[in-house]
Structure formats: structure tokens, C-alpha cells
C-alpha positions in Angstrom: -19.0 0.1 69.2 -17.9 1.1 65.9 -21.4 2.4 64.7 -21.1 4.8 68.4 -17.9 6.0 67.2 -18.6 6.3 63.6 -21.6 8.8 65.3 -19.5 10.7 67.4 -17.0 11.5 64.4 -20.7 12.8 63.0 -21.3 14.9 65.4 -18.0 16.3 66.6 -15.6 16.2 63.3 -13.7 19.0 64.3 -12.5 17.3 67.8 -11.8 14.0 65.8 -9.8 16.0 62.7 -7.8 17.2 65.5 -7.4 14.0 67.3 -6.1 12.4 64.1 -4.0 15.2 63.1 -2.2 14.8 66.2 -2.3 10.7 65.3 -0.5 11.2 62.9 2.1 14.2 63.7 3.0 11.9 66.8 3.4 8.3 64.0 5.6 10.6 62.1 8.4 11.7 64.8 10.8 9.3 63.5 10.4 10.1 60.1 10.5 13.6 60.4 13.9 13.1 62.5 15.7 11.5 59.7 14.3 14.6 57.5 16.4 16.9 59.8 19.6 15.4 58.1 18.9 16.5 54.1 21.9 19.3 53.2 22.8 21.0 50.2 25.7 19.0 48.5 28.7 20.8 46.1 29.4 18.1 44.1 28.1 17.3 40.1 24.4 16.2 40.1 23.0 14.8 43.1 19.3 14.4 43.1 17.1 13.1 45.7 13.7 11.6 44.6 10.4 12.4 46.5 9.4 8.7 46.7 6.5 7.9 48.6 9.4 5.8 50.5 11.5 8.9 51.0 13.9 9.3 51.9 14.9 5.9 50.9 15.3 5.5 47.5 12.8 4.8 45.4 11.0 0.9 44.7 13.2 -1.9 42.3 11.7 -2.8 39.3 10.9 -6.2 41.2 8.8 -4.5 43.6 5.2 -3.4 43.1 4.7 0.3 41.5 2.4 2.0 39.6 2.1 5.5 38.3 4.5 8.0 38.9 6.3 5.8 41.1 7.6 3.8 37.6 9.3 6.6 36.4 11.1 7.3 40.0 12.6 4.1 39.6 14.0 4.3 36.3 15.5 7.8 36.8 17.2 6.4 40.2 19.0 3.7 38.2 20.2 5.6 35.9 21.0 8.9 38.2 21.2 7.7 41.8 19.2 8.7 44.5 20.8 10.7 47.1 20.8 11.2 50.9 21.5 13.0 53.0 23.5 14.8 50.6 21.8 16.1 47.3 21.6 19.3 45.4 18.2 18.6 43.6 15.0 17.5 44.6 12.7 15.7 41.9 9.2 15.1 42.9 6.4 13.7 40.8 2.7 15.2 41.1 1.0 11.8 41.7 3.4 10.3 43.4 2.0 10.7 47.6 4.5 11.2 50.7 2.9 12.2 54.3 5.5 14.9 54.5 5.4 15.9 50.8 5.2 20.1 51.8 7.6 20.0 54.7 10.2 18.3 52.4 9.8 20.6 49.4 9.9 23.6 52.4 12.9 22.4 53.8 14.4 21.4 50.1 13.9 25.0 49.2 15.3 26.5 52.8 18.5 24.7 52.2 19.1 26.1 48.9 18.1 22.7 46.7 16.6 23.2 43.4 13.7 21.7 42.6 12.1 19.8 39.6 8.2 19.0 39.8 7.3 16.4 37.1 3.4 17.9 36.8 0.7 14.6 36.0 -2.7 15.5 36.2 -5.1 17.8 38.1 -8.7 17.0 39.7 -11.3 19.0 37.9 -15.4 18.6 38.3 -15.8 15.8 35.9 -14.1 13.2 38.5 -13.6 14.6 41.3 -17.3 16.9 42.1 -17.2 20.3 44.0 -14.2 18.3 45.9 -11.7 19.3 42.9 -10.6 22.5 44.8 -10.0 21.0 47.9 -8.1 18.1 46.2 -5.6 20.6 44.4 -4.7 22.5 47.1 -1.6 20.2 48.1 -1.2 20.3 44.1 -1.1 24.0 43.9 1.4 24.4 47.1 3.6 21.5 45.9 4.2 23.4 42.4 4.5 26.7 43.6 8.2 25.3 45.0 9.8 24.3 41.3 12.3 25.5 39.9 11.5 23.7 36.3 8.6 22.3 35.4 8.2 18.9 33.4 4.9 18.6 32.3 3.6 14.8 30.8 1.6 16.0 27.8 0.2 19.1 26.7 -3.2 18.7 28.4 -1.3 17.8 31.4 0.2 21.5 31.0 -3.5 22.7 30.2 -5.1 21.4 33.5 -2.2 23.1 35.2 -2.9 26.2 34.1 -6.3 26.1 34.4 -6.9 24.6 37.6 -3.8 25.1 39.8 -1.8 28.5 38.7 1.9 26.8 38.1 4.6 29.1 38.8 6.4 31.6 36.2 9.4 29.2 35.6 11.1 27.1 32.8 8.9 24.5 31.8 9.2 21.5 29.2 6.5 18.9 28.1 8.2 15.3 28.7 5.9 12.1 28.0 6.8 9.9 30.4 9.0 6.9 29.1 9.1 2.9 28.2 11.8 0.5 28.5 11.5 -0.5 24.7 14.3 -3.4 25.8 12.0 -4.6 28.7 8.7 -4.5 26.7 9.6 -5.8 23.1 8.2 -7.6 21.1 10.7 -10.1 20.6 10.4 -11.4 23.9 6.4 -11.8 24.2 4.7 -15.5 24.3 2.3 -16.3 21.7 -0.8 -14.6 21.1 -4.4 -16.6 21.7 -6.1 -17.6 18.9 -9.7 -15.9 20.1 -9.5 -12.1 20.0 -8.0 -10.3 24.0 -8.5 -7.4 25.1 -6.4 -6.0 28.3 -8.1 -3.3 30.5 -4.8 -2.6 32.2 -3.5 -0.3 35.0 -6.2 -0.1 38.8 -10.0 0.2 38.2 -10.6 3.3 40.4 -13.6 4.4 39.1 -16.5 2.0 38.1 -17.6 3.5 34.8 -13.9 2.1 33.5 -14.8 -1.5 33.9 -18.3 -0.9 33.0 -17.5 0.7 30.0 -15.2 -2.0 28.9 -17.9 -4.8 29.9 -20.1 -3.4 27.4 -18.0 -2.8 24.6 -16.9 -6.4 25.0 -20.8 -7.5 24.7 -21.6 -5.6 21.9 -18.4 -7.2 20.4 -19.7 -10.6 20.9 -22.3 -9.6 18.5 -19.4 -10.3 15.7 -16.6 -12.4 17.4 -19.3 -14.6 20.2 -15.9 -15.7 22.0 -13.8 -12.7 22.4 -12.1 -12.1 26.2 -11.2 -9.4 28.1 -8.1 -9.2 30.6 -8.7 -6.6 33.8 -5.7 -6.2 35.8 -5.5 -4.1 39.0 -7.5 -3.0 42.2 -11.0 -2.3 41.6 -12.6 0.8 43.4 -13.5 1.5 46.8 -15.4 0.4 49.1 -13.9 -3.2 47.6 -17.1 -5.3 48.7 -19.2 -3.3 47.1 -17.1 -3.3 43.7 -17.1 -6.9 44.0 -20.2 -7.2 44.3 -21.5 -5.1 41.5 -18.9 -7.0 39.2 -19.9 -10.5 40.4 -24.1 -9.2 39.1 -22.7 -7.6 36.0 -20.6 -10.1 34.7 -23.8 -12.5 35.4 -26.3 -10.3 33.9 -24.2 -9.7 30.6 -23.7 -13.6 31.2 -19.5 -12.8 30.3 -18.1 -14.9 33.4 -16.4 -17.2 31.2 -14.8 -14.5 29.1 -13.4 -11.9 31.5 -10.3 -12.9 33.3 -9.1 -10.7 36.3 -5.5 -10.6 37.6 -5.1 -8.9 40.4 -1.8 -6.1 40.6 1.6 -7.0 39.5 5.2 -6.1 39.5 6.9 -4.1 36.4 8.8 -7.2 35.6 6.1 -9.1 35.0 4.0 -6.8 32.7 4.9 -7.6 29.1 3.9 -11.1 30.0 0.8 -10.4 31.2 -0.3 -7.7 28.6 1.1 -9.8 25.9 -2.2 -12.2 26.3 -4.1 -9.8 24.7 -4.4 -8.1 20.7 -4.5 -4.8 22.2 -5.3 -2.5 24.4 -8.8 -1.1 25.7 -8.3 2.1 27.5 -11.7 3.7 28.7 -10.4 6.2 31.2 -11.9 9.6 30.5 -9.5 12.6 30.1 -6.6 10.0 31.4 -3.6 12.9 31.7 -0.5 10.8 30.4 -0.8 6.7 31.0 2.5 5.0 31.0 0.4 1.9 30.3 -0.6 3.2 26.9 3.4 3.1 25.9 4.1 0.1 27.3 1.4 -1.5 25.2 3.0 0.2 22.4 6.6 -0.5 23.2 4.7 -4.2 22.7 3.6 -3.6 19.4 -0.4 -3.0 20.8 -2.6 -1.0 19.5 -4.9 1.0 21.7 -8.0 1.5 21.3 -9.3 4.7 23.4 -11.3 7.6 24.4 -10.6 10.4 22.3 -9.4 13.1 25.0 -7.1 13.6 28.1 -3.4 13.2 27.0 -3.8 9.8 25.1 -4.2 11.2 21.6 -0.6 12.5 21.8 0.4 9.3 23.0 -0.9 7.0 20.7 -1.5 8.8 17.4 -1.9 6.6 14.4 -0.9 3.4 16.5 -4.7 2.8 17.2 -8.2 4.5 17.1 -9.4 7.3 19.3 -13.7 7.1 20.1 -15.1 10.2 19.7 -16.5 12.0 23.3 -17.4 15.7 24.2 -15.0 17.0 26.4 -16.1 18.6 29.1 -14.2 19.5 32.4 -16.9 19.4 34.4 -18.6 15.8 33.2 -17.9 12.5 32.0 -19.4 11.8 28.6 -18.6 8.3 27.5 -18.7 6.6 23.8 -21.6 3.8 22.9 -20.0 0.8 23.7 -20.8 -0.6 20.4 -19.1 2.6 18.8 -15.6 1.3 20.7 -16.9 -2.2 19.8 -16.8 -1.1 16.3 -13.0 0.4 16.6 -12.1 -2.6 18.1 -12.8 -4.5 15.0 -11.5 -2.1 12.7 -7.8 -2.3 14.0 -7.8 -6.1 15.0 -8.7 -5.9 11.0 -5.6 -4.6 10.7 -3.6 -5.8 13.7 -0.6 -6.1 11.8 -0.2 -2.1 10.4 -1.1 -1.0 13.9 1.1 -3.4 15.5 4.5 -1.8 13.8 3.4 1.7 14.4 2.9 1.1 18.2 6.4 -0.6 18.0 7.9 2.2 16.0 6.4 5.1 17.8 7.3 3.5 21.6 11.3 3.9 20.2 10.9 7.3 18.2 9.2 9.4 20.9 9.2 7.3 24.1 12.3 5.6 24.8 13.5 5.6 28.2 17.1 6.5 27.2 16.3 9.7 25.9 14.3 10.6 28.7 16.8 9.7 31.2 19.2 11.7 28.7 16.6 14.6 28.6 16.9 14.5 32.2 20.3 15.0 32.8 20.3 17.6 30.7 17.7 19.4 32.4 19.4 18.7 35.8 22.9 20.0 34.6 21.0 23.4 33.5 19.1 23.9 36.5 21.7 23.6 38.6 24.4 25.6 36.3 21.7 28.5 36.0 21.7 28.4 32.6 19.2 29.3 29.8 17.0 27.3 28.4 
């Protein structure tokens, strides 16, 4: 039955776009009902926050985020979410909601000003000839601010190259870390044998394969070191599975690879405190929050050097040299981040206090929420910035 369906949506997928369009426009009659009651309030700052939940606020701490969704959630405990009632709207570029265009329309029709925290773009080298396709909800979402936040300068770049922002203020924010939440202080006791942590989801394959072979060539020199992955893996799942389960067998690392599955905010200094540092083998990542909250830690991070993580990290770890190129992935020898690997665990200590250091200077959650408010006040007073 489902191989006759699976042929019909072949060969009719205009019918069955339709059929699901409709699928869906029907599931979301409720929702869209309880959208009909968002007004323009008159009183101090009242933001509402385009959760993926919205129009209820945005997830606890306690509950499972990731992304875009993390900063959400500190922003609402600090400046409350509100509905019906609000007089700003702050939406988040990776942060998904069925309705996201028809509440940004309605937003603007009622005279709410808008703030679109910009992440980053699809462009060739991930996403194919699809990348045009996949910004078009990008480009229509932006085109409704009022200020623009982008997370890091290439953040701000991809914009601008890929999805025309509008003429409006604009201001690059990284996004922050709860330096109380993930200190040092507070983390249990390194292993002796050297960790890595692969953190955040494993979306795309070439992440955990990447990080599989650096951690072979590594044995080369430390013949017990372990990797942590946390996370989803790709889709389809069995097949990711399965292409795990033969790699970990053919580079003969079962016993050094440890995989944890997602977890809740609260629970991740614990968990990436098992490891020396950081591996981060995403290509042109835009602007990780993982990054700082290894940092906030006191982890170095070892990474690729392009995307947004070079203005994260700095001198609190080692960058591996790639070509960038927006239309391709080009990846380091493994043995090349092997190599870095070894040179800051030689080190651990240095590196360790300028994560720390850098985390409070440049990526402390009270001045972003501070930053923030400031911003708010302005766009909503009309004034200059």
C-alpha cells in the first residue's frame, strides 16, 4: 500500500502538494484562531517571541532546545513574553513556526515593530541548487524587520549575499552564555585519558565522519583517546545508524566513542565537562552557541577555520585551515585537526583561561539581555541609533 501511494505522489505531485496544503491549513484552524487575538499594546516594552510554540511562550531551561530556541528562552526570562498584548515582535531566523509569515504579516498590520535576530543562510555548499528555494521563507521573513541583529559578521555576509536584508538599522550580536550556569567552578572532574565532545545534532554525515578520523589519526599518538557525540544523527536515521555501526567497526573505535543521545540545557555543563575540549567540524557553522558554552567552561575548541567560529573563539583554541568556498565543502586532513588537537591539549591549561575569560568579556548573557533592552527601548521610541 504504501509503495502504491508513494507512486502516485510520483506521478501526480501537484494533486498531492495540494492535498497536503489543504492537510495542513485545515490542522491549523485552531491555531490560527488564537492568532486573531495579538494587538498592539501602549505600555513600556512588551515583546512577544516567535517561538516555534507561539504563541505560548517560549521552552524552560528544563525542557529540550537547541539553536535559536536557547536564546528565546533566556530573553523571555529576563523580558517576558507577551500575549495577546505586545508592542514588539522578536523572531529568530532558525528558529521554525508553521505560521511564521502570517504572524510577522499580521505583526506588521497591527502596527508592532519587529526585530529579526538573522543566523545563517543556505548557500550551494550544503544545501545544492535547493539553496534558493530554501531562502525564500528567509528572504520574506526579513523583509518585515524593523532592526536587524545579526550573530557574527559572516552571518551579516550570507545575508547580504544570499537573501537581500532590508535597508534598516542593523547590529552584529553573538549570541550569549550563562557564564553562571556553565562555569568552571561547578564541573566534575576531568578523565584521565584525553575527550573530545562532538557536541550539538549530527545533521550532515561528513560532521561525524570528520571527527571519526581525526580521532584515529590521533590514536597514532594517544592509542586511548575518546570521543563524546551528542545529538540526533542525520536523516533517514537507519541509514545513519547503520553507516555509524560499519564505520566505528572498520576504524575498530567502538570502545572509544561514546554517544548520548539529546539533552536539556540544564544538563549540558555536565555532560560537556567529560571531555578536554571541544571538536567542532561543521563547515562554515554561522554562529554556534555550543562553541561559547564550551568556552564559558574553560574548553578550548578546536575547529574549521571559516563560518562565524573564528570570531567566536579567537585565541581560545586552534582554527584548521580550509578553502572557503560557498559553493562546496572542502574539509581539513584529519590528521591536520589530529595535530591541533595535540597542540592545545599540550597546552590545555593557557587555552583553558582564555575560553573562560573570553565567554565573560564578549559573551555574557547579561550584557546581551542588557543590549537587548536597549535595542527594544530605541526601536520602539524611534530613536537613532
Amino acid at each position: 500500500m504504501r509503495n502504491l501511494l508513494n507512486s502516485l505522489k510520483r506521478t501526480f505531485p501537484k494533486f498531492f502538494r495540494a492535498v497536503f496544503a489543504l492537510r495542513d491549513w485545515a490542522k491549523n484552524i485552531p491555531l490560527r484562531l488564537k492568532l486573531f487575538a495579538l494587538q498592539k499594546s501602549e505600555m513600556g516594552v512588551a515583546v512577544a517571541y516567535l517561538s516555534s510554540h507561539f504563541p505560548n511562550p517560549p521552552v524552560l531551561r528544563s525542557e529540550f532546545a537547541h539553536g535559536g530556541a536557547i536564546k528565546l528562552t533566556y530573553l523571555s526570562e529576563n523580558i517576558p513574553h507577551h500575549f495577546p498584548s505586545a508592542n514588539l515582535l522578536y523572531a529568530v531566523s532558525s528558529v521554525a513556526h508553521p505560521l511564521q509569515i502570517k504572524i510577522l504579516s499580521d505583526a506588521r498590520h497591527k502596527n508592532l515593530k519587529i526585530v529579526f535576530n538573522q543566523n545563517g543562510v543556505a548557500f550551494p555548499a550544503w544545501d545544492g541548487n535547493n539553496y534558493k528555494v530554501s531562502n525564500q521563507s528567509l528572504k520574506k521573513s526579513i523583509g518585515f524587520a524593523d532592526f536587524i541583529i545579526y550573530q557574527s559578521q559572516f552571518c551579516k555576509n550570507g545575508a547580504e549575499r544570499y537573501i537581500s536584508p532590508p535597508d534598516v538599522p542593523k547590529e552584529i550580536i553573538y549570541n550569549p552564555v550563562d557564564i553562571r550556569l556553565f562555569s568552571p567552578d561547578d564541573r566534575s572532574a576531568k578523565p584521565e585519558m584525553l575527550t573530545l565532545l562532538l557536541g550539538g545534532n549530527q545533521y550532515e554525515k561528513y560532521r561525524l565522519e570528520l571527527a571519526l578520523q581525526t580521532l584515529k589519526a590521533l590514536h597514532r599518538e594517544v592509542p586511548n583517546a575518546k570521543l563524546i557525540v551528542t545529538g540526533n544523527l542525520w536523516l533517514p536515521r537507519d541509514e545513519a545508524e547503520a553507516w555509524t555501526k560499519q564505520a566505528l567497526q572498520d576504524m575498530n573505535l567502538n570502545e572509544y566513542v561514546t554517544f548520548t543521545g539529546t539533552y536539556a540545557q540544564i544538563d549540558a555543563p555536565k555532560l560537556y565537562s567529560k571531555a578536554h575540549l571541544l571538536l567542532h567540524t561543521k563547515y562554515a557553522d554561522p554562529s554556534p552557541g555550543l562553541v561559547l558554552e564550551a568556552m564559558a567552561l574553560g574548553m578550548p575548541v578546536v575547529h574549521l577555520d571559516n563560518g562565524g567560529v573564528p570570531e567566536l573563539v579567537g585565541d581560545a583554541g586552534m582554527g584548521v585551515h580550509v578553502e572557503h568556498d560557498w559553493n562546496k565543502i572542502n574539509l581539513p586532513n584529519p590528521q591536520a585537526m589530529a595535530n591541533a588537537v595535540m597542540q592545545v591539549y599540550a597546552h590545555r591549561k593557557e587555552f583553558s583561561q582564555r575560553a573562560r575569560q573570553r565567554a565573560i568579556d564578549l559573551f555574557s548573557l547579561e550584557k546581551f539581555v542588557a543590549r537587548h533592552k536597549e535595542i527594544f527601548e530605541k526601536v520602539l521610541d524611534g530613536s537613532p541609533f
